[in-house]
C-alpha positions in Angstrom: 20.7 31.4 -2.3 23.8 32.9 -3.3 26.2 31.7 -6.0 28.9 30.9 -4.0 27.4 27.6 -2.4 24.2 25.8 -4.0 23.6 23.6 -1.1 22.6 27.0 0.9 18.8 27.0 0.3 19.0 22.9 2.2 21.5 24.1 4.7 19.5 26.5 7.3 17.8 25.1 10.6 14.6 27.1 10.3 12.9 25.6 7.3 12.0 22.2 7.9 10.0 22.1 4.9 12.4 21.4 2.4 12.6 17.4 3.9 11.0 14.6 3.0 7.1 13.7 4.0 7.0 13.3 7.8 9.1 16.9 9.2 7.8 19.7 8.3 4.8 18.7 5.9 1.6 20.6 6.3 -0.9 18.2 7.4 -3.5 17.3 5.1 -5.8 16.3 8.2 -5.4 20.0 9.4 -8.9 20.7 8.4 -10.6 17.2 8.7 -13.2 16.8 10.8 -11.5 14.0 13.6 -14.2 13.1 15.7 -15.6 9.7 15.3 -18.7 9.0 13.6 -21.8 8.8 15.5 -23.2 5.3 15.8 -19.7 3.6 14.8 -17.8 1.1 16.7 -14.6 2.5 17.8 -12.9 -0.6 17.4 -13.9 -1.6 13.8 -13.3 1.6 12.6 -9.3 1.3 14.3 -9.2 -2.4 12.7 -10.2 -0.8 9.1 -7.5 1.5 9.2 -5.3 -0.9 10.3 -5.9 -3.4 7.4 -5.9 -0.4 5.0 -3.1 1.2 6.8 -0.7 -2.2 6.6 -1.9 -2.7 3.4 0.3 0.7 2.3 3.1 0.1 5.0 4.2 -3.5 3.7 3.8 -2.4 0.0 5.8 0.4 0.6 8.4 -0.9 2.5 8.2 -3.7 -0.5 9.1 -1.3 -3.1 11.9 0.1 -1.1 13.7 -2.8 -1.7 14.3 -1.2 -5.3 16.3 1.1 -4.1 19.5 1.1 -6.0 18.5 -1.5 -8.3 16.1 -1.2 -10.3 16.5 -1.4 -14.6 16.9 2.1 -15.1 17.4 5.6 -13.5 13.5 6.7 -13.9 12.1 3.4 -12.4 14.7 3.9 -9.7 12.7 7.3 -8.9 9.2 6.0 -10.1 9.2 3.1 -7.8 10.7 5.5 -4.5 8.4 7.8 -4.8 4.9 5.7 -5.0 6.7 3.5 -2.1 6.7 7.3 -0.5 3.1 8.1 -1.4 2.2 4.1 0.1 4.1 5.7 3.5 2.7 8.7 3.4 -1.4 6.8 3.1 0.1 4.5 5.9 1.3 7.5 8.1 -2.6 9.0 8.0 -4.6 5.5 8.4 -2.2 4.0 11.3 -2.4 7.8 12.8 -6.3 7.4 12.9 -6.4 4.0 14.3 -4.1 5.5 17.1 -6.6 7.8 18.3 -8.5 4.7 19.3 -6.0 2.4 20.0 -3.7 4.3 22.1 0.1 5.2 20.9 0.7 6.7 17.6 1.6 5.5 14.3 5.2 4.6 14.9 4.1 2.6 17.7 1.8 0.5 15.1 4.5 0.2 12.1 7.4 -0.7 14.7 6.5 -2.1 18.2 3.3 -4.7 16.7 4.0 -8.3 16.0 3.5 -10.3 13.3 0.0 -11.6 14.4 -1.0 -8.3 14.8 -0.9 -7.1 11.2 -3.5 -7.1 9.0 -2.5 -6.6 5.6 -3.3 -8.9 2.5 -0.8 -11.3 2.0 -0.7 -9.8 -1.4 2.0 -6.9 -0.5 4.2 -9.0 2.2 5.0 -11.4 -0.4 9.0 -11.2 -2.1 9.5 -9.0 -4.8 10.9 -11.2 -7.0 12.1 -9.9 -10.7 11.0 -6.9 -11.9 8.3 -8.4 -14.1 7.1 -9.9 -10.8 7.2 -6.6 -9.0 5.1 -4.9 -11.9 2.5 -7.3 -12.0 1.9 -6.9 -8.0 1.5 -3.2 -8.6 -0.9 -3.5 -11.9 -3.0 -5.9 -9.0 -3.1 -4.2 -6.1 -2.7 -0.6 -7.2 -6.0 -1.3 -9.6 -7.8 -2.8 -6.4 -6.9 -0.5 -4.5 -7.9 2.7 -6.9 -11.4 1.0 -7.1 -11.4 0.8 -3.4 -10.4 4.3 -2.8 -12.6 5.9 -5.0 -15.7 4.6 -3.1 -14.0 5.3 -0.1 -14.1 9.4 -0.6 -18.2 8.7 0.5 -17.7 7.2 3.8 -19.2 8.1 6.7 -15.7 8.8 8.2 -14.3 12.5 7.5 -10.8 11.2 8.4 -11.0 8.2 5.6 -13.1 10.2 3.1 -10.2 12.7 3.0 -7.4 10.2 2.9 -9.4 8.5 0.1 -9.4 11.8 -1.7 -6.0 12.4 -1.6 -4.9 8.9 -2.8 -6.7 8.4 -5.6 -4.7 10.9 -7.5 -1.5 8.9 -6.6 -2.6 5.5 -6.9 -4.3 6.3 -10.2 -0.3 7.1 -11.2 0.6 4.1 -9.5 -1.8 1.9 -11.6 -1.0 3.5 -15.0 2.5 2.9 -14.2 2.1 -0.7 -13.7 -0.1 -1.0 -16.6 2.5 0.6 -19.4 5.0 -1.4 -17.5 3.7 -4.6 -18.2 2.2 -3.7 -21.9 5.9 -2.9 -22.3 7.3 -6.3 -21.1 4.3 -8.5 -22.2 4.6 -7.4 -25.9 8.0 -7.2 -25.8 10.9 -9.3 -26.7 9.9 -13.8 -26.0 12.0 -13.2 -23.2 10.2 -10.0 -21.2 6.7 -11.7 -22.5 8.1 -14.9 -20.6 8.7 -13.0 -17.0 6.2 -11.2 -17.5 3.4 -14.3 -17.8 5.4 -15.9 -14.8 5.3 -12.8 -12.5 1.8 -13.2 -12.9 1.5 -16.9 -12.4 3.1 -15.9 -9.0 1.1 -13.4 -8.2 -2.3 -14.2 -9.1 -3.1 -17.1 -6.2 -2.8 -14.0 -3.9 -5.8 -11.8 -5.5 -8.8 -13.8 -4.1 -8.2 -12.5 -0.8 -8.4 -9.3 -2.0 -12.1 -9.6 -2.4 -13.2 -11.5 0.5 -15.5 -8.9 2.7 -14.2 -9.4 6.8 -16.7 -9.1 9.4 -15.5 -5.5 10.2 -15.6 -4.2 6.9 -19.4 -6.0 7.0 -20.3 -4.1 9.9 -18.6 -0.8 9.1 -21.7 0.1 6.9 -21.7 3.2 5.1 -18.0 3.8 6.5 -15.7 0.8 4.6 -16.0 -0.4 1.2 -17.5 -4.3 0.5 -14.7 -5.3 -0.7 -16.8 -8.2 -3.2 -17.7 -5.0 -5.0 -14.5 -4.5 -6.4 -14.2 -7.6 -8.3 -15.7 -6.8 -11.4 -13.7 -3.2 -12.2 -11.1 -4.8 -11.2 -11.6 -7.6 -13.5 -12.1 -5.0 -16.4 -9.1 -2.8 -15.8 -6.9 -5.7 -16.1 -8.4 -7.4 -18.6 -7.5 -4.4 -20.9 -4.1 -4.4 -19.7 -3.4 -8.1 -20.0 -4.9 -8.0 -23.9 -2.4 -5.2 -24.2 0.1 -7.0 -23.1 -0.8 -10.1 -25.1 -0.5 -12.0 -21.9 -2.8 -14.4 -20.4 -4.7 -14.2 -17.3 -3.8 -17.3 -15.0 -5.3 -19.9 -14.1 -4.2 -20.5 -10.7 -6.3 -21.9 -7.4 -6.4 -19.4 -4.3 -3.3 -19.5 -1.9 -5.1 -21.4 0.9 -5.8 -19.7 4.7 -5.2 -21.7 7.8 -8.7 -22.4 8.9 -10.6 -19.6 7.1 -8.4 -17.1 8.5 -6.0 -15.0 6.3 -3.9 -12.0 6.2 -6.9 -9.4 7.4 -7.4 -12.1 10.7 -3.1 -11.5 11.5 -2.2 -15.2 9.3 0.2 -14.4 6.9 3.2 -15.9 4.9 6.4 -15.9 6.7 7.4 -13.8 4.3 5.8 -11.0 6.4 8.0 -11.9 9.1 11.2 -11.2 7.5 9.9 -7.3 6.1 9.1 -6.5 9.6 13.0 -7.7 11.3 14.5 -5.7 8.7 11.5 -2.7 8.8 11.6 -3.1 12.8 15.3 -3.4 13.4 16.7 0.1 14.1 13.2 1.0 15.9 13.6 -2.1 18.3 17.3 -1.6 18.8 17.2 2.1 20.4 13.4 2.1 21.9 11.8 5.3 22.4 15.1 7.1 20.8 14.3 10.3 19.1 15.5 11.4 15.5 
């Protein structure tokens, strides 16, 4: 690069590394074993990485909505980039589904319909204040981390490997949350107040988390039971809440619509409004290149 212009070393056409995840990254998959798993249904396995796959997509897009206004500077870059790492699991889980379903994995984020999603209604719901936002991402990153973890021994080479690579981020992603909310619960009366009723929002979504699906049932030794989760989840954030000096709420279950939830395509209409806005440009210029 030479002193006369800094912006050279970003300014050539022939390294397309220098961009952001999704042009010239090396892909982590490069070496992954990508042939199905003997014995597995093809289907289930493309509806697992679809729930797990949405499950990343939505919270990202979620936490792109901080963009440009979040408290301060480093939460303005803390948030973007574990909305990034979210895209970047979604990008590898809705690219295996493909393979099976047909398409790729803008094909899946942009051209499926509500119904078709099959994300907990956990990550579609609004942000709401930053205290709000915090305690969504102390409860799904610490599920999620549990879940990941036990994913690196499935059966699938493709999820095993995605497993291993997120558990490094999400681990960041749940000790984030967690100082986060230490900070705000034992904070000022004011911060300990948002705080308690972000989580009083949250918490009539985290049932669902734990309720095992028929695929992930009969995706033995390739998914996770989900119901084994519950109780390191339980114990990661009880530490967190005693740190915090906030209480863990008492709140029923948000209800399904006839035993069907967010993993069976019934959602919130919140998730309606993410996907116009995520969907918009995508829908308006079909099949457009960028």
């Amino acid at each position: 690069m030479s002193d006369e212009s800094v912006y050279e070393a970003i300014a050539g056409a022939d390294d397309d590394s220098r961009w952001a995840y999704g042009t010239g990254f090396a892909d982590p998959m490069s070496t992954v074993d990508t042939a199905l798993p003997a014995g597995v249904d093809p289907a289930d396995l493309a509806a697992y990485c679809l729930m797990l796959g949405d499950d990343a997509l939505i919270a990202s897009h979620r936490l792109q909505e901080w963009c440009a206004r979040a408290p301060e500077l480093e939460d303005e870059v803390a948030l973007a980039n574990i909305g990034l790492d979210l895209l970047g699991q979604a990008r590898l889980l809705l690219g295996r589904a493909a393979t099976v379903l047909g398409g790729d994995e803008d094909t899946l984020a942009f051209g499926r319909e509500e119904r078709e999603f099959r994300n907990v209604r956990l990550v579609e719901a609004p942000n709401g204040d930053f205290a709000q936002t915090i305690a969504r991402l102390l409860v799904f990153s610490a599920w999620r981390l549990a879940l990941l973890v036990r994913l690196r021994d499935s059966a699938d080479p493709v999820l095993a490997a995605v497993a291993a690579k997120g558990v490094a981020e999400v681990t960041y992603h749940r000790d984030y949350a967690a100082r986060w909310l230490v900070r705000l619960g034992d904070g000022t009366p004011y911060s300990h107040e948002r705080a308690q009723a972000g989580l009083a929002v949250v918490w009539p979504l985290v049932a669902e988390l734990f309720a095992a699906h028929p695929v992930e049932r009969r995706l033995v030794g390739v998914a996770v039971d989900p119901g084994e989760l519950r109780a390191e989840f339980d114990q990661v954030v009880g530490e967190v809440l005693a740190a915090a000096t906030l209480d863990r709420p008492e709140a029923p279950a948000l209800a399904g619509v006839s035993g069907r939830f967010g993993r069976d395509g019934v959602h919130t209409e919140s998730l309606g409004y993410v996907l116009a806005e995520m969907q918009s440009v995508a829908r308006a210029h079909p099949g457009a290149t960028w």
